[in-house]
Backbone as JSON Lines, residues from 0, in Angstrom:
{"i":0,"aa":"X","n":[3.19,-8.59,-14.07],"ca":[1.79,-8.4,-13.8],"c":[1.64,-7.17,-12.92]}
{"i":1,"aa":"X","n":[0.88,-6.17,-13.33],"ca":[0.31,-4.94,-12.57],"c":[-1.26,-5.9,-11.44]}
{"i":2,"aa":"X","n":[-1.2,-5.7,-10.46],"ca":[-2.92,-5.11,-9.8],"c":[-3.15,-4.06,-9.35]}
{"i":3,"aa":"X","n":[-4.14,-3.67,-10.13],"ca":[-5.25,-1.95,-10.44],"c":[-5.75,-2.0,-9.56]}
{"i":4,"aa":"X","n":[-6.23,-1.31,-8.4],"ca":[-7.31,-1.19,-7.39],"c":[-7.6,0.5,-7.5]}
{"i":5,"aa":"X","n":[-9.04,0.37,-7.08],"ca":[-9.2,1.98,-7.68],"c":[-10.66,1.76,-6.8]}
{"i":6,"aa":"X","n":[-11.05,2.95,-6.3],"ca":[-12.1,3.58,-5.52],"c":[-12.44,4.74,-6.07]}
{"i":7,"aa":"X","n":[-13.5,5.13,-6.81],"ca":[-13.51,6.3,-7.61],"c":[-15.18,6.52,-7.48]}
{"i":8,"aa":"X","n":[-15.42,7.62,-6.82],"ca":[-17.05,7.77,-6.36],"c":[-18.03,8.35,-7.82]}
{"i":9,"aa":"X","n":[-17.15,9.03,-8.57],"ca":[-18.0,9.12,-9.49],"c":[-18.42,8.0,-10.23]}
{"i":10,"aa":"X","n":[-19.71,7.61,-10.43],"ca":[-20.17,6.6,-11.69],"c":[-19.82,6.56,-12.97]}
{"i":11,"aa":"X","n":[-20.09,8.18,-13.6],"ca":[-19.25,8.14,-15.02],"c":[-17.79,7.3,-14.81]}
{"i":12,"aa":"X","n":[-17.35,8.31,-14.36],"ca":[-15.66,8.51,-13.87],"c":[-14.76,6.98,-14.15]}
{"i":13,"aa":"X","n":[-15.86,5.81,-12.97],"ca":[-14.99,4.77,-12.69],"c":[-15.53,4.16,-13.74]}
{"i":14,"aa":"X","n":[-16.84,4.48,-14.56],"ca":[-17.08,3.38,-15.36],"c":[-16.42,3.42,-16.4]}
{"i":15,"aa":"X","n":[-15.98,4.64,-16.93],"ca":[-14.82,4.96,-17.95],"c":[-13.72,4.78,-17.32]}
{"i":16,"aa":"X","n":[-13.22,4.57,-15.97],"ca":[-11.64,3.89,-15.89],"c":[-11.68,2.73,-15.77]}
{"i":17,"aa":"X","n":[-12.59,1.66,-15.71],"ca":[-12.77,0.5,-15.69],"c":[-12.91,-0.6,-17.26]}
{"i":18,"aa":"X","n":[-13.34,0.49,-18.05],"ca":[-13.14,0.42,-19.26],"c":[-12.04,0.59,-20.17]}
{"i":19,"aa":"X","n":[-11.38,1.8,-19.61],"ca":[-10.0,1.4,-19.89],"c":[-9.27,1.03,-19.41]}
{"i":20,"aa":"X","n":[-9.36,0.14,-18.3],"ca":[-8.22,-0.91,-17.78],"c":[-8.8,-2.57,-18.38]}
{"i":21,"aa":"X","n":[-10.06,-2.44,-19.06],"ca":[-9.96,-3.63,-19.89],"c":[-9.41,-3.83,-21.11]}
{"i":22,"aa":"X","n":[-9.01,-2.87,-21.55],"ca":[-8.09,-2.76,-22.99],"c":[-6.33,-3.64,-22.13]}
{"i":23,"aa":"X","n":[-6.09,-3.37,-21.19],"ca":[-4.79,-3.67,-20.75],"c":[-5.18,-5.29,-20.27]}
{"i":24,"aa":"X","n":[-5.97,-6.21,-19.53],"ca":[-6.08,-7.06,-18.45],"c":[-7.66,-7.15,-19.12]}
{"i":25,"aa":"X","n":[-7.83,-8.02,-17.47],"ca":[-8.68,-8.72,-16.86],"c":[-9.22,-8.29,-15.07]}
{"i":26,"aa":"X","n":[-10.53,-8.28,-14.9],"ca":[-11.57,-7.6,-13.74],"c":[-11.44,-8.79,-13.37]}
{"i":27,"aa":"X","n":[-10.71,-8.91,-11.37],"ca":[-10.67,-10.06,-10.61],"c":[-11.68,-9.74,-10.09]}
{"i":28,"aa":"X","n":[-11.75,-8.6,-9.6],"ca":[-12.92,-8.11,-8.74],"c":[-13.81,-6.65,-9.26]}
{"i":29,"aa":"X","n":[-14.8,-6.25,-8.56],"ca":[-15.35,-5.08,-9.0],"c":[-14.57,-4.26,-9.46]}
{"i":30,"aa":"X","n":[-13.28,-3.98,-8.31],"ca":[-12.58,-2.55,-8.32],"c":[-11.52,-3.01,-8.5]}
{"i":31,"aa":"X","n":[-10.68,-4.29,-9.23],"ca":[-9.65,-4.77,-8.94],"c":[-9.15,-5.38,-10.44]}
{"i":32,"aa":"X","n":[-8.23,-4.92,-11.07],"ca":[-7.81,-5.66,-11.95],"c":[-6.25,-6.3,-11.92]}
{"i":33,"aa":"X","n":[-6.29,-7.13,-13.1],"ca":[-5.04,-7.49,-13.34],"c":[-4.77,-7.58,-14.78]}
{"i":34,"aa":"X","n":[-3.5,-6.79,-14.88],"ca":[-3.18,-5.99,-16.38],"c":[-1.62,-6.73,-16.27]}
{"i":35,"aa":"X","n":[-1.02,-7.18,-17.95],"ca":[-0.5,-7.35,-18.02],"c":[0.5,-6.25,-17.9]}
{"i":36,"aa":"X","n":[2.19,-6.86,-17.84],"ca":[2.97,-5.82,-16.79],"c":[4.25,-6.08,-18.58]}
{"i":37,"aa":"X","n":[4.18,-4.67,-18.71],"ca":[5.42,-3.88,-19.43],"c":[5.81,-2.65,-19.48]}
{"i":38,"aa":"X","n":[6.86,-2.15,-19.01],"ca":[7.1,-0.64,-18.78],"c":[5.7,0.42,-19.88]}
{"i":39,"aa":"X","n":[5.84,-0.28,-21.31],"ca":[4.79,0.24,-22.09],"c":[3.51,0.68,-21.55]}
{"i":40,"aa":"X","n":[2.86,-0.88,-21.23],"ca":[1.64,-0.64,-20.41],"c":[1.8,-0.08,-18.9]}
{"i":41,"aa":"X","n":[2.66,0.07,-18.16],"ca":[2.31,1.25,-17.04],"c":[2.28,2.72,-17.91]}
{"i":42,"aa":"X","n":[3.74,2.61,-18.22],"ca":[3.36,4.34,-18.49],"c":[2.61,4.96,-19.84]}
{"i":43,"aa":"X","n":[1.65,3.75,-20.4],"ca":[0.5,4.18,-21.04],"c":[-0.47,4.76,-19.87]}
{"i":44,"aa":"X","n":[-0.69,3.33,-18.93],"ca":[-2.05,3.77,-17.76],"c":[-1.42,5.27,-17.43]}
{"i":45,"aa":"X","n":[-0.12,5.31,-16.46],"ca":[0.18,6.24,-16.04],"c":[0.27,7.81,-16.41]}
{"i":46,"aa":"X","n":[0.63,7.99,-17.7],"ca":[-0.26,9.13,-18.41],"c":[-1.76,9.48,-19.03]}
{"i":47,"aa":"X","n":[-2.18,8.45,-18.77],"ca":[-3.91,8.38,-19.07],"c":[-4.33,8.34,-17.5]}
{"i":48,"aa":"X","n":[-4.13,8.13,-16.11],"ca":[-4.36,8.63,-15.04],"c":[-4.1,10.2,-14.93]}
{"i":49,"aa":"X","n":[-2.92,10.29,-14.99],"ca":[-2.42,11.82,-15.1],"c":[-2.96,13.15,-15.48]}
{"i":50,"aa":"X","n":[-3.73,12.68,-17.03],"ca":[-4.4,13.64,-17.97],"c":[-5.48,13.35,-17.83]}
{"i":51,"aa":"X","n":[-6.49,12.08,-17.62],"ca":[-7.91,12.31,-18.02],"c":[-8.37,12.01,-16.27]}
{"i":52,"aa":"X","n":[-7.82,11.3,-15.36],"ca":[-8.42,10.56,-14.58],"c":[-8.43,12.05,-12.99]}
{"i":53,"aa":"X","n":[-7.32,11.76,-13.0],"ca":[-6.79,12.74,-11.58],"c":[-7.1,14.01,-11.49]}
{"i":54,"aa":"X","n":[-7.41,14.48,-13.15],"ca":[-8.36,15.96,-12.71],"c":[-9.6,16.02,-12.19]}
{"i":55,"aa":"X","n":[-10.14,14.66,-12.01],"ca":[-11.53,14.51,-11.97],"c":[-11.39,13.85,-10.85]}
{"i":56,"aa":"X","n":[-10.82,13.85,-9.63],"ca":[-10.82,12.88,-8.49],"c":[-11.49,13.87,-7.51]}
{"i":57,"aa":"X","n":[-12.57,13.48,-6.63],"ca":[-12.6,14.0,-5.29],"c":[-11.7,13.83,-4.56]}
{"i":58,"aa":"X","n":[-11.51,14.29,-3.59],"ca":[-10.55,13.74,-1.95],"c":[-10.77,12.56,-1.53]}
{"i":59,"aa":"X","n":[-11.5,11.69,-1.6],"ca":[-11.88,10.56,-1.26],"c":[-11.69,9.61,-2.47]}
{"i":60,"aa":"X","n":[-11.18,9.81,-3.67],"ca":[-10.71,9.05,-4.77],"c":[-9.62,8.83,-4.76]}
{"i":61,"aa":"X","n":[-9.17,6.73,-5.39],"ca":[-8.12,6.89,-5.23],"c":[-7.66,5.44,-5.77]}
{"i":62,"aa":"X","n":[-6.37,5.39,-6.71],"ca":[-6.02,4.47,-7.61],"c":[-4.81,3.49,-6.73]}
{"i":63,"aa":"X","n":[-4.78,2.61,-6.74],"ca":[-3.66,1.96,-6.45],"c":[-3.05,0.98,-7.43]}
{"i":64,"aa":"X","n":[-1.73,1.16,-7.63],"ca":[-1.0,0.31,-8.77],"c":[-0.12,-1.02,-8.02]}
{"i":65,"aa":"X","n":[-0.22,-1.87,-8.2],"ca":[0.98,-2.61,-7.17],"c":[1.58,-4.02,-8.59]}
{"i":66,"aa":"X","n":[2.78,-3.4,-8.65],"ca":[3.81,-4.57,-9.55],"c":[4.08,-5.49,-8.74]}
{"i":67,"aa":"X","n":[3.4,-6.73,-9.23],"ca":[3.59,-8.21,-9.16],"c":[5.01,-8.92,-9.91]}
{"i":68,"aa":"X","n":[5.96,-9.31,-9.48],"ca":[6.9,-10.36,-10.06],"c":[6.29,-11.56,-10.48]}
{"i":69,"aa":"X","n":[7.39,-11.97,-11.47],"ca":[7.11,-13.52,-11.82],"c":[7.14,-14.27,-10.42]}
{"i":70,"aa":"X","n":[8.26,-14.26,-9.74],"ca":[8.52,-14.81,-8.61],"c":[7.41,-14.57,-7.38]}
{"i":71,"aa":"X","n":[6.64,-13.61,-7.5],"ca":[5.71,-13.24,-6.5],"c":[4.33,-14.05,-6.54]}
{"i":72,"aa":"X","n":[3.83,-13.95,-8.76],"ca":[2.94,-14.3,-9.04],"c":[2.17,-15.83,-9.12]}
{"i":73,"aa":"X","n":[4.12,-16.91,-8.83],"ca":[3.69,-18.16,-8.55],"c":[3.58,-18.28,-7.04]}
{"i":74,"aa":"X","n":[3.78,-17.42,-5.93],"ca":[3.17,-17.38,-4.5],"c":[1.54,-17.18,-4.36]}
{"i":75,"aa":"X","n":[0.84,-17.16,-5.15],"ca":[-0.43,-16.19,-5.19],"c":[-1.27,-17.32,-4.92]}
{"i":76,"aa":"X","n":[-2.31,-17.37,-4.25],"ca":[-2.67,-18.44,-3.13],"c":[-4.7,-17.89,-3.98]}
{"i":77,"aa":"X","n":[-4.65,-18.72,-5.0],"ca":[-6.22,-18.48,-5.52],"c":[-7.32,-19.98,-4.64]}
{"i":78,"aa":"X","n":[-8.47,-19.26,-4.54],"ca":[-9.99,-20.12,-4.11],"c":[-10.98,-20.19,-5.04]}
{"i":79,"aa":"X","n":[-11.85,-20.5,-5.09],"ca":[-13.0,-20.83,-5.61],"c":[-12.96,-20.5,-6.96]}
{"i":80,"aa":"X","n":[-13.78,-19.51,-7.89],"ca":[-13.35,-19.18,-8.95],"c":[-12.23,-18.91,-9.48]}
{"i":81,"aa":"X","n":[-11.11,-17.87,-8.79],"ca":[-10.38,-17.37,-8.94],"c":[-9.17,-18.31,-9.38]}
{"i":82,"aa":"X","n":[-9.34,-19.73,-8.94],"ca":[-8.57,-20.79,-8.53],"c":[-8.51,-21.24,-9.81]}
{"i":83,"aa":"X","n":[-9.9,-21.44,-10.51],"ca":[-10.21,-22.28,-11.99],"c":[-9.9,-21.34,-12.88]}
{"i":84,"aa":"X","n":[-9.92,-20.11,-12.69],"ca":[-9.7,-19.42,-13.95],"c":[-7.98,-19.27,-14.51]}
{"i":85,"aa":"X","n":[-7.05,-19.54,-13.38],"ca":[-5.76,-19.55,-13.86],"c":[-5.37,-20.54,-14.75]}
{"i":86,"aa":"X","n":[-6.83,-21.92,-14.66],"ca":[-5.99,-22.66,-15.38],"c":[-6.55,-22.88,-16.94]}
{"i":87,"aa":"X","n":[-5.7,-23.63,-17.62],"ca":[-6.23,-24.03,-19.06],"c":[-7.4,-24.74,-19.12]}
{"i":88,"aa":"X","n":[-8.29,-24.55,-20.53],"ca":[-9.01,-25.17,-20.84],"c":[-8.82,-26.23,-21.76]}
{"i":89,"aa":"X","n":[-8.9,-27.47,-21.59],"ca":[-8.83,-28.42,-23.02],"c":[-10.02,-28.87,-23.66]}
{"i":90,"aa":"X","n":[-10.51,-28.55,-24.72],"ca":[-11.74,-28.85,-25.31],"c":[-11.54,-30.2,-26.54]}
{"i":91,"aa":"X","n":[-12.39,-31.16,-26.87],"ca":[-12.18,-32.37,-27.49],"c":[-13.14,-32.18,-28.0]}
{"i":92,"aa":"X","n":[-13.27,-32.16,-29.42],"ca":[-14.41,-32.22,-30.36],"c":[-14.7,-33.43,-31.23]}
């Protein structure tokens, strides 16, 4: 598991990098995702930061990537929503 955190002042800018970090994952938070984790999918993001994103950054813009382990990801301490959404749904018709 990757988490995306990103601060990006332009409106276009973040709304098109936010868009393409939903092709990879899922939006925990505004600025915060969680993308599934395979060398593939980083160094897809990581050359699509590179070429479309980072030419377009102010000084005050700014991406953070942080690799989650399996071993890390059953430490992960969820509340309220965040809590229900890890788990399954069973539906009975």
């Amino acid at each position: 598991m990757l988490l995306v955190s990103y601060d990006i002042s332009s409106d276009k800018t973040r709304t098109q990098f936010s868009k393409f970090l939903e092709k990879y994952g899922r939006r925990l938070q505004y600025s915060v995702f969680e993308l599934r984790s395979s060398q593939r999918v980083l160094d897809n993001i990581l050359v699509e930061i590179e070429n479309k994103y980072k030419p377009k950054f102010a000084n005050t813009d700014s991406i953070v990537i942080i690799p989650i382990t399996p071993a890390d990801k059953k430490k992960i301490i969820r509340y309220g929503y965040a809590k229900h959404d890890e788990s399954d749904v069973l539906v009975f018709g």
